[in-house]
N, C-alpha and C positions, 0 to 999 in steps of 0.2 A: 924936265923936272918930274919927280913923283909928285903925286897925289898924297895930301896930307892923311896921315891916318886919323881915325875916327879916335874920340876920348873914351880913354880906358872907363870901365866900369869897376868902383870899389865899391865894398859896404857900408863905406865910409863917407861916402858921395853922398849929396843934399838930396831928397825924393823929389820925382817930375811931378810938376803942376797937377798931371790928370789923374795923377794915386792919391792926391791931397784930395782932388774931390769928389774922388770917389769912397774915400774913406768918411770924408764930412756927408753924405748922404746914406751911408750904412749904418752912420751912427744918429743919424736923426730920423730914420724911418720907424722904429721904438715909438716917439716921441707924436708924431704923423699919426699913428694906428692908434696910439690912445685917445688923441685929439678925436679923431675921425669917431672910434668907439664912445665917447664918451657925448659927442652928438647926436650920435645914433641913440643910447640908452636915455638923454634926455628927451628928446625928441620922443620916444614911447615911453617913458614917462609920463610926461605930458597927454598923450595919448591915451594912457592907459587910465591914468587921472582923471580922464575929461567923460571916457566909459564910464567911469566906475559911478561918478556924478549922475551920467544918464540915466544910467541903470537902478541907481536909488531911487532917484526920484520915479522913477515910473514903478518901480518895489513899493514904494512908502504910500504912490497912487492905490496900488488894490490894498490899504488898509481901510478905506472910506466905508462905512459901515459893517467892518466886520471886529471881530475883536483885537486884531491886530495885522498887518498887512500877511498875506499869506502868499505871496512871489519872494524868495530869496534868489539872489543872481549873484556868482561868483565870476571874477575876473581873472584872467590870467592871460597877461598883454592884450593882444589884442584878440583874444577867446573869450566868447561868454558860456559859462553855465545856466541853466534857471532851474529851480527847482521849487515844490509846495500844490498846495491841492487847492484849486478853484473853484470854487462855489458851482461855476457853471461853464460848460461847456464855451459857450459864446464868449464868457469872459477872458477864459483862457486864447482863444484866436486872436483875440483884439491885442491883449498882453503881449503874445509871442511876433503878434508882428509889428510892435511899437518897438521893442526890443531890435530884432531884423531889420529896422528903417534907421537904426543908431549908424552914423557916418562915420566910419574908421574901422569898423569891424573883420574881423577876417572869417571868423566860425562861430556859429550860436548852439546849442548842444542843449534841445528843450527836454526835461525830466521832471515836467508837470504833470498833473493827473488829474483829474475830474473827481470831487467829493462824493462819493457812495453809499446808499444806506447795507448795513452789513448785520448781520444775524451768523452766529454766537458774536460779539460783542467783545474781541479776546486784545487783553494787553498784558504783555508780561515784562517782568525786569529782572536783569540777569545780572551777577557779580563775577565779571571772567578774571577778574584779577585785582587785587588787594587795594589799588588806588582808581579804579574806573567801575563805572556802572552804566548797563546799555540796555534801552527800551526798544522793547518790539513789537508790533502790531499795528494795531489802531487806537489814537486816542478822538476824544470826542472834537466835532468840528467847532462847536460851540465853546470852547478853550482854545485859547492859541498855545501854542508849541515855550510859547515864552511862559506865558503864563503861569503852563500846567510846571514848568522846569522850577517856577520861584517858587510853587507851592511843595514841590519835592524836594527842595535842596536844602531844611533844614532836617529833614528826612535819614536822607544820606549817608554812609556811615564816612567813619570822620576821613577827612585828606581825600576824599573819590570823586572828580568830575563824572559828569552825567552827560552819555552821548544817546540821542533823542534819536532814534530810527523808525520812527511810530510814523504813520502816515493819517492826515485826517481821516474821520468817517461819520457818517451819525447811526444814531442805535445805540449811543453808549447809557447805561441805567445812568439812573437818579443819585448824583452824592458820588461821581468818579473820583474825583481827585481828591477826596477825604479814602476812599479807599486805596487808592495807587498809594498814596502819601503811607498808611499804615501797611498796603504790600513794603514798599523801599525800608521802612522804618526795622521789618522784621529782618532784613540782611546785615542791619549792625552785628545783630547774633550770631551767624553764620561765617562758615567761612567761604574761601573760593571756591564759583562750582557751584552755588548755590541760584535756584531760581524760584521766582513768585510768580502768579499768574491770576488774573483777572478774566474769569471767561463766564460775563455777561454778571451776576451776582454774586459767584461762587470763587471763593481764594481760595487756591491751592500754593502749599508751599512745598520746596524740597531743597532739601540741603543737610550739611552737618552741623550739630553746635560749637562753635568758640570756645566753649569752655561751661563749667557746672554750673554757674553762678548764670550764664545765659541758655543755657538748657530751661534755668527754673523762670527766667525772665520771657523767655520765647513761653513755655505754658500758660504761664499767667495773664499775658497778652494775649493770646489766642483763644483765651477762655471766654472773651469779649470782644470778636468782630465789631467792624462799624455798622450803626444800623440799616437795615433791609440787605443785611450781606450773611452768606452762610459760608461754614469752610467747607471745600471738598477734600481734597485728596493731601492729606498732610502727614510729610514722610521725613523727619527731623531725628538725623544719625545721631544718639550721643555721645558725648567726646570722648576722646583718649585719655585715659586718668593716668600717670606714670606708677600711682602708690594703690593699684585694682585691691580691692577688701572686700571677706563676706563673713560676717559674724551673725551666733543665732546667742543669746543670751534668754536662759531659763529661769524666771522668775520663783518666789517659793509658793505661790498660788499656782502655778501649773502653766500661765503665761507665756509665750514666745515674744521676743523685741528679736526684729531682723532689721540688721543695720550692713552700710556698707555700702556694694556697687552691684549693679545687676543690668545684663549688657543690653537687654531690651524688654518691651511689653511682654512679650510670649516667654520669655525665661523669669520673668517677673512670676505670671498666673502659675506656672510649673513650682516656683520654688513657693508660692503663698499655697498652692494645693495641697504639696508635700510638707506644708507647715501645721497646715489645718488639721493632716494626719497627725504630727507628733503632739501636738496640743491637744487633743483628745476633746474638744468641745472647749477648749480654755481661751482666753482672748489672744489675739494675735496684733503688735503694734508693729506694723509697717512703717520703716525705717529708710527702707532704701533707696539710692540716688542711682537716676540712671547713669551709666558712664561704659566706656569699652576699658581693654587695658589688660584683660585675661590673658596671663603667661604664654607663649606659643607651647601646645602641647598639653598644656590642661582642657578634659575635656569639661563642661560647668558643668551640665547634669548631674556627673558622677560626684565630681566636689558636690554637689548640693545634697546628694542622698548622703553624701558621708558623715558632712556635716551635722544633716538631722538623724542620722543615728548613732551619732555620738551624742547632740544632744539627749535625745532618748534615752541615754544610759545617767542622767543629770536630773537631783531634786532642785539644785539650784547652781546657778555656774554660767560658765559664757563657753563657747566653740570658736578659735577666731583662725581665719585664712586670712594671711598678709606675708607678701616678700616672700609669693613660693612654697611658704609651710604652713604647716596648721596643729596648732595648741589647742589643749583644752585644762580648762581648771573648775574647782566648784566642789560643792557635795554630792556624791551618788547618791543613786536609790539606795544602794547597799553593799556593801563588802564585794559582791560578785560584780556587780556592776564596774569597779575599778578591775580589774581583772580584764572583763569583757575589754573594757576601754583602751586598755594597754595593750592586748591582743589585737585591737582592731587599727591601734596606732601602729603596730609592728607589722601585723601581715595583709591589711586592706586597704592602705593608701592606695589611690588613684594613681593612676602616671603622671611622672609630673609633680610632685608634691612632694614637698620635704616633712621629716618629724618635726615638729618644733618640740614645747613643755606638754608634761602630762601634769599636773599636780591636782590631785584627787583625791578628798577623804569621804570616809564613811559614818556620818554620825547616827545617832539613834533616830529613827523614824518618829520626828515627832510634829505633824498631827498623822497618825496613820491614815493611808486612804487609798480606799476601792471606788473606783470609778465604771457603771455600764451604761453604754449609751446604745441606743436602738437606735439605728435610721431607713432608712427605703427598704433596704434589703441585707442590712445586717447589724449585728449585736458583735460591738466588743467590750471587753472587759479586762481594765487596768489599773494598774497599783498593786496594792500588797494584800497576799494572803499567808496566816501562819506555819503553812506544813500544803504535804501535797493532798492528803486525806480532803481538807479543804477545798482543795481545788476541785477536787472528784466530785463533792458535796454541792457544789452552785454550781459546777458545769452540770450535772446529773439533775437538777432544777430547771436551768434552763431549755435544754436540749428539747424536753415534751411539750415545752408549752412556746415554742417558737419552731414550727415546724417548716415554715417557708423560709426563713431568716440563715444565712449562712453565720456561724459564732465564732469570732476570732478570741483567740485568749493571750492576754500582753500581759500576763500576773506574775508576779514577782516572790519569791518568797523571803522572809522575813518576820524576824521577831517584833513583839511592840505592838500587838493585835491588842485592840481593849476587848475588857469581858463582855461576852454577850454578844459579840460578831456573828456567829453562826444562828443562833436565834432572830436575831436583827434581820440576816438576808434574808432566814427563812421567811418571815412576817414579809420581806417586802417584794418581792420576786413576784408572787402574786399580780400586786396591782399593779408593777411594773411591768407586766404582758398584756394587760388592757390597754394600754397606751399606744397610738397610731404611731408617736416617735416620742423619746424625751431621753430623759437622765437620770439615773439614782447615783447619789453619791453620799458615800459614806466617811469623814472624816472626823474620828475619834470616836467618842459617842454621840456625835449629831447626823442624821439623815436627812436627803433635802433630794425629794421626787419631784420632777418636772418637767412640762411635756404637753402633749395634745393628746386629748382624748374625742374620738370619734363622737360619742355619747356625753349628753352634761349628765346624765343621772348618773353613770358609771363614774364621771370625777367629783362630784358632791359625796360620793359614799366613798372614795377613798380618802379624800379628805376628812371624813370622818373617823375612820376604823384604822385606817393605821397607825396614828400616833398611838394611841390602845393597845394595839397589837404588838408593839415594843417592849424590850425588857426595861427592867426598873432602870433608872437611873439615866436612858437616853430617850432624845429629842426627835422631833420630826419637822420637817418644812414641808408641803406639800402645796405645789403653784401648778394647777393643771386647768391648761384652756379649751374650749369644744368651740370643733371650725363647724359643728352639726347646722343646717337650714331647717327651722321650724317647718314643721311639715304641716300642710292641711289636714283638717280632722276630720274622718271618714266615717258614715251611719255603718252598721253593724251586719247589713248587706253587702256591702261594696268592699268592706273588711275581709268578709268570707270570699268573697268571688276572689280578690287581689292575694289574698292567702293561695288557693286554689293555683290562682297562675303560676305563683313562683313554686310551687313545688311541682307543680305539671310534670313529666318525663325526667325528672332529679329523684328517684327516691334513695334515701340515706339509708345503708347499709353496712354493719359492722362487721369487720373480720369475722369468720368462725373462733369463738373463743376470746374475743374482744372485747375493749371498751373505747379503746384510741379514738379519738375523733380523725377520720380520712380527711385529706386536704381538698378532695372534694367537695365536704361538708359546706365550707365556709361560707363559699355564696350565697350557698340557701339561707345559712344560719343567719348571715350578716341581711340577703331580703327580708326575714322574717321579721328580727330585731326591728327594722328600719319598720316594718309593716305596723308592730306594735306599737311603735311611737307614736303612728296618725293614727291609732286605732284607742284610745286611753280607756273606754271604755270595756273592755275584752280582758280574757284573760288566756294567755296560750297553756294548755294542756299537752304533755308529749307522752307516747306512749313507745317503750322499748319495743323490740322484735327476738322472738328467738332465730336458733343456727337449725341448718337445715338439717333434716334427721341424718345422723350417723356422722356429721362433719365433722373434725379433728380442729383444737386449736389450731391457727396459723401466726396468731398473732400475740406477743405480751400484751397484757394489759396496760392499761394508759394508768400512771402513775398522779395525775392532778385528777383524772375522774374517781381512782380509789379512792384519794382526798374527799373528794364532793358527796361519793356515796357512805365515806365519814363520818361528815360533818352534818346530811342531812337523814340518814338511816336513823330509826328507835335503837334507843342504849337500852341494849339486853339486862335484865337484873339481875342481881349481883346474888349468886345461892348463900342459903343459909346453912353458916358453917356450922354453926353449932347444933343445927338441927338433925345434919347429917349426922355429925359426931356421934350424936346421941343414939342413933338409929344403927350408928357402923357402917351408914354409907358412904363415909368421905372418902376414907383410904383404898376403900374398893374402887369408887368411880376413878382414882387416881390412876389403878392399876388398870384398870379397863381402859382408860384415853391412852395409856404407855402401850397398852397391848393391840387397842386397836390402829396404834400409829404405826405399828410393824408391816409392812406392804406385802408381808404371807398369810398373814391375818386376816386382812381389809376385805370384807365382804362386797360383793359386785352392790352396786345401787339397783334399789327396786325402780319401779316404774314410778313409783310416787317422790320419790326422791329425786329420779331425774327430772319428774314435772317442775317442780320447786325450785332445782339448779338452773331449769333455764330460765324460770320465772325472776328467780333471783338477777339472775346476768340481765333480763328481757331490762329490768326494772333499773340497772347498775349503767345498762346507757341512755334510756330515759334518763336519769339525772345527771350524766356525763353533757346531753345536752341543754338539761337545761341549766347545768354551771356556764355555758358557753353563753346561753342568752341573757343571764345574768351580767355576765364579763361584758358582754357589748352592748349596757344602758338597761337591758329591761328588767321593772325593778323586780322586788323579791316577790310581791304579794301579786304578779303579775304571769311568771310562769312557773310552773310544777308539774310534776309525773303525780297523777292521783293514783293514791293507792288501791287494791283489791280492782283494778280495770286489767281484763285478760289480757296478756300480750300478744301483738302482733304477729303474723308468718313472715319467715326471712322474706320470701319475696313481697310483700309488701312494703318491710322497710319499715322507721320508725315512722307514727304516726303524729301530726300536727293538727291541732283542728283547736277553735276559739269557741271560747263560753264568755255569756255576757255575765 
């Protein structure tokens, strides 16, 4: 017989026993692993729960006399961290190994430190980003870490947790966390980026403003530290404006109002210095808000200058930069002035800058006004004058009797002069060059002189004489104050001696052919003046010099000393005409001054004549100088050239000398 064959294998045949259980344990080993995991995770759990317990408790232990426990311990299974600053040394050992003795532990990781006294005394808080704020340094030991957080968190600017990286210390000043509190309070203002600093009494802050509204709120705060605190270093960018503007508006008083945007301090004082210039002595109201936002490609400066010299061309009007262009409207000074304007709108825009409106009239000048102001080292002079002859006329005024002073001329010309202008300067120019600095201004027929004068006697007598000295029908104001220190009063020995000193090795000497006072002179003149002052009993005496024999003019005469030798020379008498008549002399001596005015005629000067000529000249700058000691306070009854006293030899120089 064969051997039965083995049963066929279908796919259709029932599966053997040992694939059933091998399949029922693939499919519950899943099931096994979670089990197995899920004891595991409880089991540390548990574990890590029972740390975490230990570790409080022995945390919450180093709270006992201090302000709040100062061990924090983070867990992490079975890992401990510790962290915080220990009063002491010893206490710290004791801590870290009550910790190390905890049953279950696998790693301890101590990042404690020992509390230290510290000098600078530095905490700062920083805003790295719109929703967090993070302290850094040292805060005081004597606040805990909680503490100090509660007292800064209404601080805070709004929505920002506060991450604490401060480590204790002592040395912190008096009144920390009222200061900390107002550092945090000032980064609501701010944007990201910005940081504050605490280093020992002194905040410093740095950052950019928020916005304008907190630009003005961060000043006004700042202008008020907490007490026993100072600012140092405070460096606060102003913001980005989208709508950047710089307008100057021209008042009809002569006024500037600067409104608008101005992108920092230092272009601030540049555009108020350059304002000062156009205002001519007139009030300036500062207007401007700080902000950035300057087109790319405008440079400011130059916008600024253009600005104020279009202003400049403006009785009354506004200049405005906005949106890239810049307009101007208002009344000119004058018909020319719109011209200029239009001219400077077409071919002197800046880079960068669009035309915007011109619109500009010209109406009648009415109050007229000339304005000169003197200051340190210069005299200028603006507003309107009627013709150019005029101009010739007060500059030819000025020029002599301001010999150190550089003269700038800003004068306009224009109709609408009242009567009596020219008289008026003339009267006033005078006392208006005794002044150390001031003003004369002349609007319509009222004058109004004002200023310091070196000397009070010099300003008591121009308050007196000038209104006088005005034509009919106009006014004077005259407000003039002396910075002079009353001098001690000197016996009539110590006068002479003190006389003597200041003119030692200085002697005053006038051109060949001169009267001009040299700017040399001054000092002496001005010691001498000053001399007289403590000397009240004295009277200065000046005596002229002649030119050295055969010497040729070199110099014009001085046009205020012909003045002076004027006003105080004997008035020649008046011949009688009809005496002559009678006699046949008139018509002759007529012909004689015509004939001897012919230069082929003109007979050489005898010796006696030339004695006389330089007698005359000798005597013509004696009284040149003593109009000068007159001008700087000394009064009238105080100095003089006596008459019939010989004059001086050039090298000697004029002569000074005191009589009681």
């Amino acid at each position: 017989m064969s051997a039965p064959s083995p049963p066929s294998s279908s796919p259709h045949s029932p599966p053997s026993r040992s694939r059933l259980i091998r399949a029922g344990w693939l499919a519950g080993l899943p099931i096994l692993l979670l089990i197995a995991a899920a004891a595991v995770y409880l089991g540390l759990s548990r574990v890590t729960a029972r740390l975490e317990r230990q570790a409080s408790e022995i945390a919450a232990a180093t709270g006992d006399g201090q302000p709040e426990p100062w061990l924090r311990v983070s867990v992490t299974g079975r890992d401990l961290t510790a962290s915080g600053e220990v009063p002491e040394a010893a206490q710290r050992e004791a801590v870290v190994g009550r910790l190390a003795a905890i049953e279950g532990i696998r790693r301890l990781t101590d990042r404690t430190g020992v509390i230290e006294e510290v000098s600078p005394f530095v905490w700062s808080v920083e805003r790295p980003a719109a929703g967090r704020v993070e302290v850094n340094g040292s805060r005081p030991a004597e606040v805990g870490a909680f503490e100090l957080a509660q007292r800064l968190k209404p601080a805070l600017p709004r929505d920002a947790t506060l991450s604490d990286h401060a480590r204790a210390a002592r040395g912190a000043p008096r009144d920390f966390p009222d200061a900390a509190a107002f550092a945090v309070e000032r980064l609501q203002d701010l944007t990201t980026g910005a940081v504050a600093t605490l280093n020992d009494t002194v905040i410093s802050i740095r950052g950019e403003a928020a916005s304008l509204a907190a630009y003005d709120a961060l000043r006004t705060a700042l202008a008020t530290p907490p007490q026993g605190y100072t600012l140092g270093t405070v460096d606060i960018t102003p913001p980005v404006v989208p709508d950047f503007r710089f307008g100057v508006t021209r008042r009809p008083d002569g006024s500037l109002e600067l409104d608008g945007h101005v992108a920092s301090e230092s272009a601030r004082e540049e555009i108020r210095s350059a304002a000062a210039e156009a205002a001519e002595g007139a009030a300036i109201d500062d207007r401007l808000r700080d902000a950035r936002g300057l087109p790319q490609g405008v440079d400011g400066p130059a916008l600024a200058r253009f600005v104020f010299k279009l202003a400049g061309l403006l009785h009354e009007g506004h200049v405005n930069f906005e949106g890239a262009a810049i307009s101007v409207e208002g009344n000119a000074l004058d018909s020319g002035a719109v011209n200029e304007a239009e001219t400077l709108m077409r071919d002197a825009r800046p880079a960068g800058i669009a035309a915007g409106r011109v619109a500009l009239t010209a109406r009648a000048i009415v109050p007229y006004v000339l304005r000169i102001r003197r200051g340190a080292d210069s005299v200028t002079v603006s507003g309107h004058l009627p013709d150019q002859a005029s101009r010739e006329t007060l500059l030819a005024r000025l020029n002599p009797r301001f010999f150190r002073e550089s003269i700038h001329d800003r004068t306009r010309l224009a109709d609408g002069a009242p009567a009596g202008l020219a008289a008026a300067l003339a009267a006033a120019v005078d006392p208006f060059s005794t002044l150390a600095s001031g003003e004369l201004t002349i609007t319509g027929t009222s004058l109004r002189l004002t200023g310091t004068s070196l000397y009070p006697q010099s300003a008591a007598r121009v308050g007196r004489t000038l209104p006088q000295a005005l034509p009919a029908g106009w006014s004077a104001t005259v407000t003039i104050a002396s910075d002079e220190v009353p001098a001690a009063t000197a016996d009539a020995g110590a006068c002479g001696q003190r006389l003597a000193e200041r003119t030692a090795g200085h002697p005053l000497r006038f051109a060949p052919g001169s009267t001009a006072l040299a700017p040399e002179f001054y000092p002496v003149l001005d010691a001498v003046a000053a001399l007289a002052r403590s000397c009240p009993g004295e009277r200065i005496e000046v005596v002229g010099h002649l030119d050295p024999a055969g010497a040729k003019p070199a110099a014009q005469a001085d046009p205020v000393a012909e003045e002076a030798v004027k006003e105080t020379a004997p008035k020649p008498a008046k011949p009688d005409m009809k005496k002559d008549a009678k006699s046949g002399k008139a018509s002759r001596g007529k012909a004689e001054t015509k004939e001897a005015a012919k230069p082929e005629s003109k007979p050489e000067k005898t010796e006696v004549e030339r004695t006389e000529a330089g007698a005359d000249l000798a005597r013509a700058r004696a009284l040149a100088v003593v109009d000068y000691l007159q001008k700087a306070g000394v009064p009238l009854e105080r100095a003089a050239a006596p008459a019939g006293v010989a004059p001086l030899s050039d090298r000697q120089g004029i002569g000074l000398s005191l009589r009681s």
